[in-house]
Structures are given as structure tokens and as C-alpha cells.
C-alpha positions as CSV (number, residue, x, y, z in Angstrom):
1,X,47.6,42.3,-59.0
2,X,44.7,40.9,-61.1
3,X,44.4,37.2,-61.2
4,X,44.4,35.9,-64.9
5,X,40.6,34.4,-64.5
6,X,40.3,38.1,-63.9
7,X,41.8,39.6,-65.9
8,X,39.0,40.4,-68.6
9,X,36.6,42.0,-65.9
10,X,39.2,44.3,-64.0
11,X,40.2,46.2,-66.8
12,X,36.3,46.4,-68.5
13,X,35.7,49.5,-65.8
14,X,38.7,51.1,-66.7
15,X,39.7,50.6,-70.6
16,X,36.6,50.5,-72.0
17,X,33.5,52.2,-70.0
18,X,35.9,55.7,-69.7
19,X,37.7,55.3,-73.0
20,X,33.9,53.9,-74.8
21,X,32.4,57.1,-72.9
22,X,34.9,59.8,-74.1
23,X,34.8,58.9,-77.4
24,X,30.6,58.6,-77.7
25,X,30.8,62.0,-76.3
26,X,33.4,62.7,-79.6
27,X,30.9,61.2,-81.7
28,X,28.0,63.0,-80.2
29,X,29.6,66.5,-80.9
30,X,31.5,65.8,-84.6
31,X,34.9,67.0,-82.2
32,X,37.8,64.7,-81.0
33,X,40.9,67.8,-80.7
34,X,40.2,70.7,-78.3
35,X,42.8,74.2,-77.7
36,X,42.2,74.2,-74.0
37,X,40.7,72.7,-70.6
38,X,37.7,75.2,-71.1
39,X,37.0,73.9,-74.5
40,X,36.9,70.3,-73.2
41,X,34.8,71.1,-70.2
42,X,32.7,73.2,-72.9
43,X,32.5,69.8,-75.0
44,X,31.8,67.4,-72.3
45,X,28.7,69.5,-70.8
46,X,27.5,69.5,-74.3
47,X,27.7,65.7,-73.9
48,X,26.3,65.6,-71.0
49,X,22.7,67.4,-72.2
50,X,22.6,65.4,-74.9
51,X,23.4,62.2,-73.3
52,X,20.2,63.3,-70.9
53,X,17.9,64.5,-73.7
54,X,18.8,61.4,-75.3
55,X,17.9,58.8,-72.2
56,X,15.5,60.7,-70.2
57,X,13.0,61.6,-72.9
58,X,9.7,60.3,-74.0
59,X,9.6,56.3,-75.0
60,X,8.9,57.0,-78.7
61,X,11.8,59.2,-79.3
62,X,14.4,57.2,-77.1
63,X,13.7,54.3,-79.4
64,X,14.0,56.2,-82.3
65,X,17.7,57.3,-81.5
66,X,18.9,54.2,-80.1
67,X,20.0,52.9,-82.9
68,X,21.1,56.1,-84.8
69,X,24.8,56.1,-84.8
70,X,25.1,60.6,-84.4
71,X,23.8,60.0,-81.4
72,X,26.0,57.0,-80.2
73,X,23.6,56.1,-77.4
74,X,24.5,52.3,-77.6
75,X,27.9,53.4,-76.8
76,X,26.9,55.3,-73.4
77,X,25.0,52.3,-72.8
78,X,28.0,49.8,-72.9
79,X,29.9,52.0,-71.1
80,X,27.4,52.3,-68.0
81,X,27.2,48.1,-68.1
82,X,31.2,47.9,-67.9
83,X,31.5,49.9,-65.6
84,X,29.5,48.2,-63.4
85,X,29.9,45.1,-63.9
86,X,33.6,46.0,-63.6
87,X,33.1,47.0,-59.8
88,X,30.7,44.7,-59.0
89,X,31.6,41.1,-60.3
90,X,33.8,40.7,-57.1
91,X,31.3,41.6,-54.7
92,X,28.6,39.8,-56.3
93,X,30.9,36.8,-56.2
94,X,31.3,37.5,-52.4
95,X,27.7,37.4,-51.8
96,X,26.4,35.2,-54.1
97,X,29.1,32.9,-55.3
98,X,29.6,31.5,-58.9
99,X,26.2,33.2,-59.6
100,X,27.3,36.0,-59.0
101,X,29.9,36.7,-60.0
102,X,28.3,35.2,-63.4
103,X,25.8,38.4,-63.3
104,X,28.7,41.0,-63.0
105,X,30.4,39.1,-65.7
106,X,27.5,39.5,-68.1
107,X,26.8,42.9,-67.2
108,X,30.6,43.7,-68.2
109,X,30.5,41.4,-71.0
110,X,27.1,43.1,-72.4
111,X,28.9,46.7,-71.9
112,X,31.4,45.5,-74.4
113,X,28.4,44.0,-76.7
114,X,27.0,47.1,-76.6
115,X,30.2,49.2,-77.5
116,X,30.4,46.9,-79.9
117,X,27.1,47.0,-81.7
118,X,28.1,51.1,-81.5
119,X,30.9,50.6,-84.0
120,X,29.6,47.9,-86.4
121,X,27.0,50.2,-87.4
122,X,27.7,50.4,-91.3
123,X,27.3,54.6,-91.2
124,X,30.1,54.6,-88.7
125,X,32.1,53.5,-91.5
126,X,30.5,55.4,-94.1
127,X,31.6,58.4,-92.4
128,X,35.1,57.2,-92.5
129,X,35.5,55.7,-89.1
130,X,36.7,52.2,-90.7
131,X,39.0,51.3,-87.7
132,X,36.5,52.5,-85.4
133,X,33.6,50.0,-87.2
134,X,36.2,47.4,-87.2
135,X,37.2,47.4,-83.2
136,X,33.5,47.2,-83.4
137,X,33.4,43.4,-84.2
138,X,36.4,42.6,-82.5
139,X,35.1,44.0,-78.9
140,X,31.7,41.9,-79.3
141,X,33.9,38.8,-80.2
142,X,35.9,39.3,-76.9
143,X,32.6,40.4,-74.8
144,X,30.5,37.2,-76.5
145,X,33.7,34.5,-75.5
146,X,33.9,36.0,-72.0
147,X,30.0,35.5,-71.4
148,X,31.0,32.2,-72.3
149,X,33.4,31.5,-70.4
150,X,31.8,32.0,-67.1
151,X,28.2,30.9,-68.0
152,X,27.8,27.4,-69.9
153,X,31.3,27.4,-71.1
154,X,33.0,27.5,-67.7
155,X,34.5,24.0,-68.8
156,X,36.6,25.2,-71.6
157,X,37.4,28.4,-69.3
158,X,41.2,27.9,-69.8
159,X,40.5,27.7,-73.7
160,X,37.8,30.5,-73.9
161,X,39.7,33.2,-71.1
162,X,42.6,34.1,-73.6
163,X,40.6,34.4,-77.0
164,X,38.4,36.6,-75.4
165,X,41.5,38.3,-74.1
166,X,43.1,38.2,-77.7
167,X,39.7,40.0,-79.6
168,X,39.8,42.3,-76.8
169,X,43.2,43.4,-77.2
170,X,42.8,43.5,-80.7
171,X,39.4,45.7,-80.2
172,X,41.8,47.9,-78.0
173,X,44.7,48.4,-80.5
174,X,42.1,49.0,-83.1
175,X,39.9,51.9,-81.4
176,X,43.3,53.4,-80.7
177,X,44.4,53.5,-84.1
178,X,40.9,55.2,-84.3
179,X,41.5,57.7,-82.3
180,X,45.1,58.6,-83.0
181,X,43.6,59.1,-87.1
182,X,41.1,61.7,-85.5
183,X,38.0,59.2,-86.4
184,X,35.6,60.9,-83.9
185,X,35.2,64.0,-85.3
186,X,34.3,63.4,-88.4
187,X,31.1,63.9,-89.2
188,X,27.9,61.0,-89.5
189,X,26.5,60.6,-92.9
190,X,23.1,58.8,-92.9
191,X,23.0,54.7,-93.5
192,X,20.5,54.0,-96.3
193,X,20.1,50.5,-98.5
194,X,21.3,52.3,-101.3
195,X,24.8,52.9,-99.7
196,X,25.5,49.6,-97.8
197,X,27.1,48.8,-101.7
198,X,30.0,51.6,-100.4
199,X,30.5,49.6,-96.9
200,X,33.3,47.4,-97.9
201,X,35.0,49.8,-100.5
202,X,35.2,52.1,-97.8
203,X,36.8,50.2,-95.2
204,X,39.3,49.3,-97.9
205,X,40.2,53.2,-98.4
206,X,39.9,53.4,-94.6
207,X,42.9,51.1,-94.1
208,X,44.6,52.6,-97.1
209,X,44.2,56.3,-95.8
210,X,46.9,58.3,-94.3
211,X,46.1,59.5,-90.7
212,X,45.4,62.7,-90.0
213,X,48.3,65.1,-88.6
């Protein structure tokens, strides 16, 4: 059982770094429905090279992809962070008391952040992932009150544990909805000032649109 001071942190390693990770790897390839093990084993070594390319490459083109949302790097990136400050918050809090457990906190919290930032990115919704680019803002809410909460807000914890609780839930509900309309595999279309006008008019459509069968 998970106490309800928690709550937020046990499920970060679970929910979000496997479920964030899966679908970054989605997002990397343009594929989110696969006919057989081999194909997803196919997909997810794909993943896996690019994910290294991506991280392990010279300084000049690992900050030039960052922030490119094809490559969903930010994504991979809040998935490491929750995962461990998922595992670690308890021990840290063992060792190091309140501090500690502070630092696995904010290490979960800035997975989610990260995660996050991934889906706001306007060409995420561009390219018709609205619901997607919408848990987006909802995850950082939830990541940003839980920070709080047990950093310089730890006197309105009672207050701050279930809002962040709520915009995480909703983030949750939301990236499923995501995935269960097939938003991963469809494919990036470059952000530019000329289209942020379409941003808006296409989350509307986004919510309007059928999901895909």
C-alpha cells in the first residue's frame, strides 16, 4: 500500500517513465500499431539507436535536437528522471531525511516537467496529436505542484498533494485518449512562426475528430 503523501511519487516510475518512454519511441518512429512481437522488438531496437545517436553524439548536434519534437528527446529525458526519482525518493529519505527525500521528489517531479515540455511543443499539435499536446500542460501542472509541495510549500502539503494528484490524473486520462486515437504515429510536421496562427484551430478539430478505428 502507498501512503497518500506518497502517492504522487510511487506511481511516477511506473505510469509515466514506461508509458512516457513507449510512446517517445512511437514518436521517434511515426508507428504506434505493430502485426507481431517481431515487429515490436523490430520498432523498439530502432528506438533504441536513435535514442543513442540522439544522446551520445557530439554537443552541437545533441542541442540541436533537444528540442525538436521528431526526435522526442525531452520525452526520454523525463522518463529517465521519473524513473529514478520513483525508486529513489524512499531511500534518499532513509539516508538523508526530509532532504532527501526532497531530491528524489524533484527528480520525479522534473521527469514529469520534462514529459511535459515533450507534449506542449506546438508541432506536436500541428501534427494532429492535440490530446497528446494537451496532457502536455496538464502533466507539468501536476509535476510543478508536487515540487511544491515537498520543497517551500511543505506547509500547504495537504492542499497542494491532491491538485497535483488531480492534473496528474487528468495528464493520465488525456495521454490515453491519445493513444487509444493512434496519436503517435502520425507523422511531425515542422513548427515555424508562420504556423503557430493554426495552433489553436487545430486543437479545436483535434477534439472534434473521430478516433481512429
Amino acid at each position: 500500500m502507498s501512503k497518500s503523501k506518497d502517492h504522487y511519487n510511487d506511481r511516477g516510475w511506473m505510469s509515466l517513465a514506461w508509458y512516457v518512454f513507449a510512446h517517445s519511441l512511437n514518436i521517434m518512429n511515426s508507428k504506434e500499431s505493430f502485426k507481431n512481437m517481431d515487429e515490436y522488438k523490430s520498432h523498439i531496437k530502432l528506438g533504441l539507436a536513435k535514442i543513442k545517436e540522439n544522446f551520445f553524439t557530439s554537443p552541437k548536434v545533441f542541442a540541436e535536437r533537444l528540442f525538436k519534437h521528431e526526435h522526442a528527446m525531452m520525452g526520454v529525458l523525463g522518463s529517465a528522471l521519473a524513473f529514478t526519482g520513483g525508486i529513489s525518493f524512499r531511500i534518499l529519505e532513509k539516508l538523508f531525511g526530509a532532504n532527501g527525500r526532497a531530491i528524489g521528489t524533484t527528480l520525479r517531479s522534473l521527469g514529469g516537467m520534462c514529459q511535459g515540455f515533450e507534449g506542449m511543443k506546438p508541432g506536436h499539435i500541428l501534427s494532429g496529436r492535440v490530446f497528446f499536446g494537451l496532457s502536455g500542460y496538464a502533466q507539468s501542472m501536476g509535476a510543478l505542484v508536487n515540487m511544491l509541495s515537498d520543497t517551500i510549500g511543505k506547509n500547504h502539503k495537504a492542499a497542494l498533494d491532491p491538485l497535483s494528484f488531480a492534473f496528474g490524473s487528468l495528464g493520465r486520462i488525456l495521454y490515453r485518449i491519445s493513444n487509444d486515437r493512434g496519436e503517435a504515429g502520425l507523422e511531425n510536421k515542422k513548427i515555424s512562426l508562420k504556423n503557430l496562427k493554426d495552433v489553436i484551430p487545430a486543437v479545436m478539430a483535434g477534439i472534434k475528430a473521430k478516433p481512429v478505428e
